[in-house]
C-alpha positions in Angstrom: 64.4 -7.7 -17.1 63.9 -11.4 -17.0 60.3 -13.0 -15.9 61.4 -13.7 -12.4 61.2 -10.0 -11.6 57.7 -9.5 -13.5 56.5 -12.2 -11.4 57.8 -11.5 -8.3 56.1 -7.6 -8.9 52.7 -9.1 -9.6 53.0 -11.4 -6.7 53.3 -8.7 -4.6 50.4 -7.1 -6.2 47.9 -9.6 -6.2 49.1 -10.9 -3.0 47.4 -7.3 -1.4 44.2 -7.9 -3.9 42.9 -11.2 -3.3 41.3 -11.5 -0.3 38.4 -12.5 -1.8 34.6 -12.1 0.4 31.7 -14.0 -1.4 30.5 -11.4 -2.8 33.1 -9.9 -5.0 33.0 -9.7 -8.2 30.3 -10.2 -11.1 27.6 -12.2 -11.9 29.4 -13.4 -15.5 31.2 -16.2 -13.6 33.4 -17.9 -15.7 33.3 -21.9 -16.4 36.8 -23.5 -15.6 37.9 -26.6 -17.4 38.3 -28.2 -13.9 36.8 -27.7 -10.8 38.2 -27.8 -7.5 37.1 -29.8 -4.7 37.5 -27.3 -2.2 33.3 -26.1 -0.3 31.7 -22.5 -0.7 33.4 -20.9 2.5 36.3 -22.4 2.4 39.7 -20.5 2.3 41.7 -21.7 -0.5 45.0 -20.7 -2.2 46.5 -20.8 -5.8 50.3 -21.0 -6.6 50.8 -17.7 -8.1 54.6 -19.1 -9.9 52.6 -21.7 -11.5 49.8 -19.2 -13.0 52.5 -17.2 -14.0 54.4 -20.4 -15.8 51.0 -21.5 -17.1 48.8 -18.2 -17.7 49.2 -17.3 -21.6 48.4 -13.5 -21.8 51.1 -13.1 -18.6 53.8 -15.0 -21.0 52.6 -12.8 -24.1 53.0 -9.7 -22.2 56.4 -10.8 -20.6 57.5 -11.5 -24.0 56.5 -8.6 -25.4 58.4 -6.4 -22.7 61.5 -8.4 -22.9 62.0 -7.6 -26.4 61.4 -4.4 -25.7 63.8 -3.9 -23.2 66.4 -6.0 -25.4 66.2 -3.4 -28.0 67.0 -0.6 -25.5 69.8 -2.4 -23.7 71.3 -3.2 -27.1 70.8 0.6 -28.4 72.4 1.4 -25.3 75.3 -1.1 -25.3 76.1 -0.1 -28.7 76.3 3.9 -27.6 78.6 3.1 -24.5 81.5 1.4 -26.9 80.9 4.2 -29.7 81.5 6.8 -26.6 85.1 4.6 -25.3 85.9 4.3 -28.5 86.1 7.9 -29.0 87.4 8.6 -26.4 90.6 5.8 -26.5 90.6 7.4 -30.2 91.3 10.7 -28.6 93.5 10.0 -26.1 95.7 8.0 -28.6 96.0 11.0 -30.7 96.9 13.0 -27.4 100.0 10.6 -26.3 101.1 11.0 -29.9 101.2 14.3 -30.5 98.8 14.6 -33.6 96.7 17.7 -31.9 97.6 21.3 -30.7 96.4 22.3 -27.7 93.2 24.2 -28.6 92.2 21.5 -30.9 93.1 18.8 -28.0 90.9 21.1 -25.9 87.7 21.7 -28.0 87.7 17.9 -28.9 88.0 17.0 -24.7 85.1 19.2 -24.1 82.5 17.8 -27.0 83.6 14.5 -25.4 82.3 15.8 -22.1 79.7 16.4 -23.7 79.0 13.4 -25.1 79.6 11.2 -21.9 76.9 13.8 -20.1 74.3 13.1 -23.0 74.8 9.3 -22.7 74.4 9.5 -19.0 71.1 11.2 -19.6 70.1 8.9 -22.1 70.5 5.6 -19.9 68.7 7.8 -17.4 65.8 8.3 -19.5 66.0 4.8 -21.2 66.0 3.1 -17.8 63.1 5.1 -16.3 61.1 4.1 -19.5 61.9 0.3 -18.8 60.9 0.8 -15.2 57.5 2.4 -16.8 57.2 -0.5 -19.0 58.0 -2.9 -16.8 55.2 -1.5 -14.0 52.7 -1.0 -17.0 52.8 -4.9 -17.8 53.0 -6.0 -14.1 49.7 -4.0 -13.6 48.0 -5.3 -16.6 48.5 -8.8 -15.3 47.8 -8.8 -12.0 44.8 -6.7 -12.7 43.6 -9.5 -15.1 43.9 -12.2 -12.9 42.3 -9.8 -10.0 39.0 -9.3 -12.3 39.2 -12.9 -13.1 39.3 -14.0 -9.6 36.5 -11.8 -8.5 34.1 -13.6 -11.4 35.6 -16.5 -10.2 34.2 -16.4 -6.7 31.5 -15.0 -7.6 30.6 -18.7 -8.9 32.1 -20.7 -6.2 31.9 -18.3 -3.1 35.1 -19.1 -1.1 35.4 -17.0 2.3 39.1 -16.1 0.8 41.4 -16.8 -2.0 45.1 -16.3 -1.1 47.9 -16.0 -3.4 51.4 -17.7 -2.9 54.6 -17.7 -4.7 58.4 -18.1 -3.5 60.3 -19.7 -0.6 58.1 -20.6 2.3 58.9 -18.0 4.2 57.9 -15.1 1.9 54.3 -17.1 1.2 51.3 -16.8 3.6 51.1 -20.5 3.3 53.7 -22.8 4.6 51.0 -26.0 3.8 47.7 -26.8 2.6 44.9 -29.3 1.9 45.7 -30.2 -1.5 42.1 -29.6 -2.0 41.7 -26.2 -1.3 44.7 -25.7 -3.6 42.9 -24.0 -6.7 45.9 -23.2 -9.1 44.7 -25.7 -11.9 41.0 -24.6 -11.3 42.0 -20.7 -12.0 44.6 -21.5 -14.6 42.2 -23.2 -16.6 39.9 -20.5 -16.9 42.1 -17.5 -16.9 43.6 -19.4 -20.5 40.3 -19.7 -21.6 38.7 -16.3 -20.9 41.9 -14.8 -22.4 41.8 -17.2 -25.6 37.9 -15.6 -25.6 39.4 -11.9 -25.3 42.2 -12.5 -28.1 39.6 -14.2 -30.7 37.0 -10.8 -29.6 40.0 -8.5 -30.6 40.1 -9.6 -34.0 36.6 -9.3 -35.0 
């Protein structure tokens, strides 16, 4: 899966999650590098693309599952030709004439056999990248949902909303540059993140 998709499934996640009231959230408000200019009560949007380009622990997480998902595509590449060449093998030996009948037959049938247990195993490897790819989505957007609650906590906005794509998928065609908190949130998601990484290995 490339990044696009995980960021387009978090989108949609957050999107649903980040209406924020002035009371979300708890009282360990975080201290952004940079603050926004944007007034207690105002609504105010972030660019969810750019925390995605910019947030670290999403791009750790994303690389993570890519390689992940690499490996099984690759293990699964490399089964699929294994399985046609097999089966050309087979069918080469058939046109010649190098197997009886009964031999012809058994063979056919374990290569049945095989095809069916490498149709099961894409199944199974596809539904575990599915998995995987949901698991990191959540992880993400449920770290920049806790974030954001702390966040407002400190700065009590009436809402924060979340855009990302082509103008008409986004709830916000144009905005105030100043009630445009993307840097403001990016700057301390990094941080709090570079705070949980350096906790992890003490």
């Amino acid at each position: 899966m490339k990044k696009t998709l995980v960021i387009a499934g978090i989108a949609a996640v957050v999107a649903m999650l980040s209406s924020c009231n002035q009371n979300q959230g708890s009282n360990a408000a975080p201290a952004p590098a940079q603050d926004s200019t944007a007034v207690a009560g105002s609504i105010v949007f972030f660019n969810m693309d750019k925390v995605m380009e910019g947030y670290d622990m999403a791009n750790d997480l994303t690389s993570v599952f890519e390689t992940k998902t690499s490996g099984i595509q690759a293990e699964i590449d490399r089964r699929g030709k294994k399985l046609e060449k097999d089966a050309a093998d087979f069918q080469n030996k058939v046109d010649k004439g190098l197997l009886t009948q009964s031999v012809a037959q058994v063979q056919y049938q374990k290569l049945q056999q095989q095809q069916q247990e490498y149709q099961q195993y894409v199944m199974r490897k596809q539904q575990e990248m599915n998995e995987e790819q949901q698991v990191t989505m959540n992880q993400i957007a449920n770290s920049i949902q806790e974030f954001v609650n702390e966040y407002n906590a400190e700065k009590g906005y009436a809402m924060i909303i979340a855009t990302a794509g082509a103008v008409l998928s986004t709830p916000v065609v144009t905005g105030d540059p100043k009630l445009d908190i993307t840097d403001d949130l990016l700057a301390g998601l990094n941080a709090a993140y570079i705070k949980t990484k350096e906790s992890a290995k003490k």
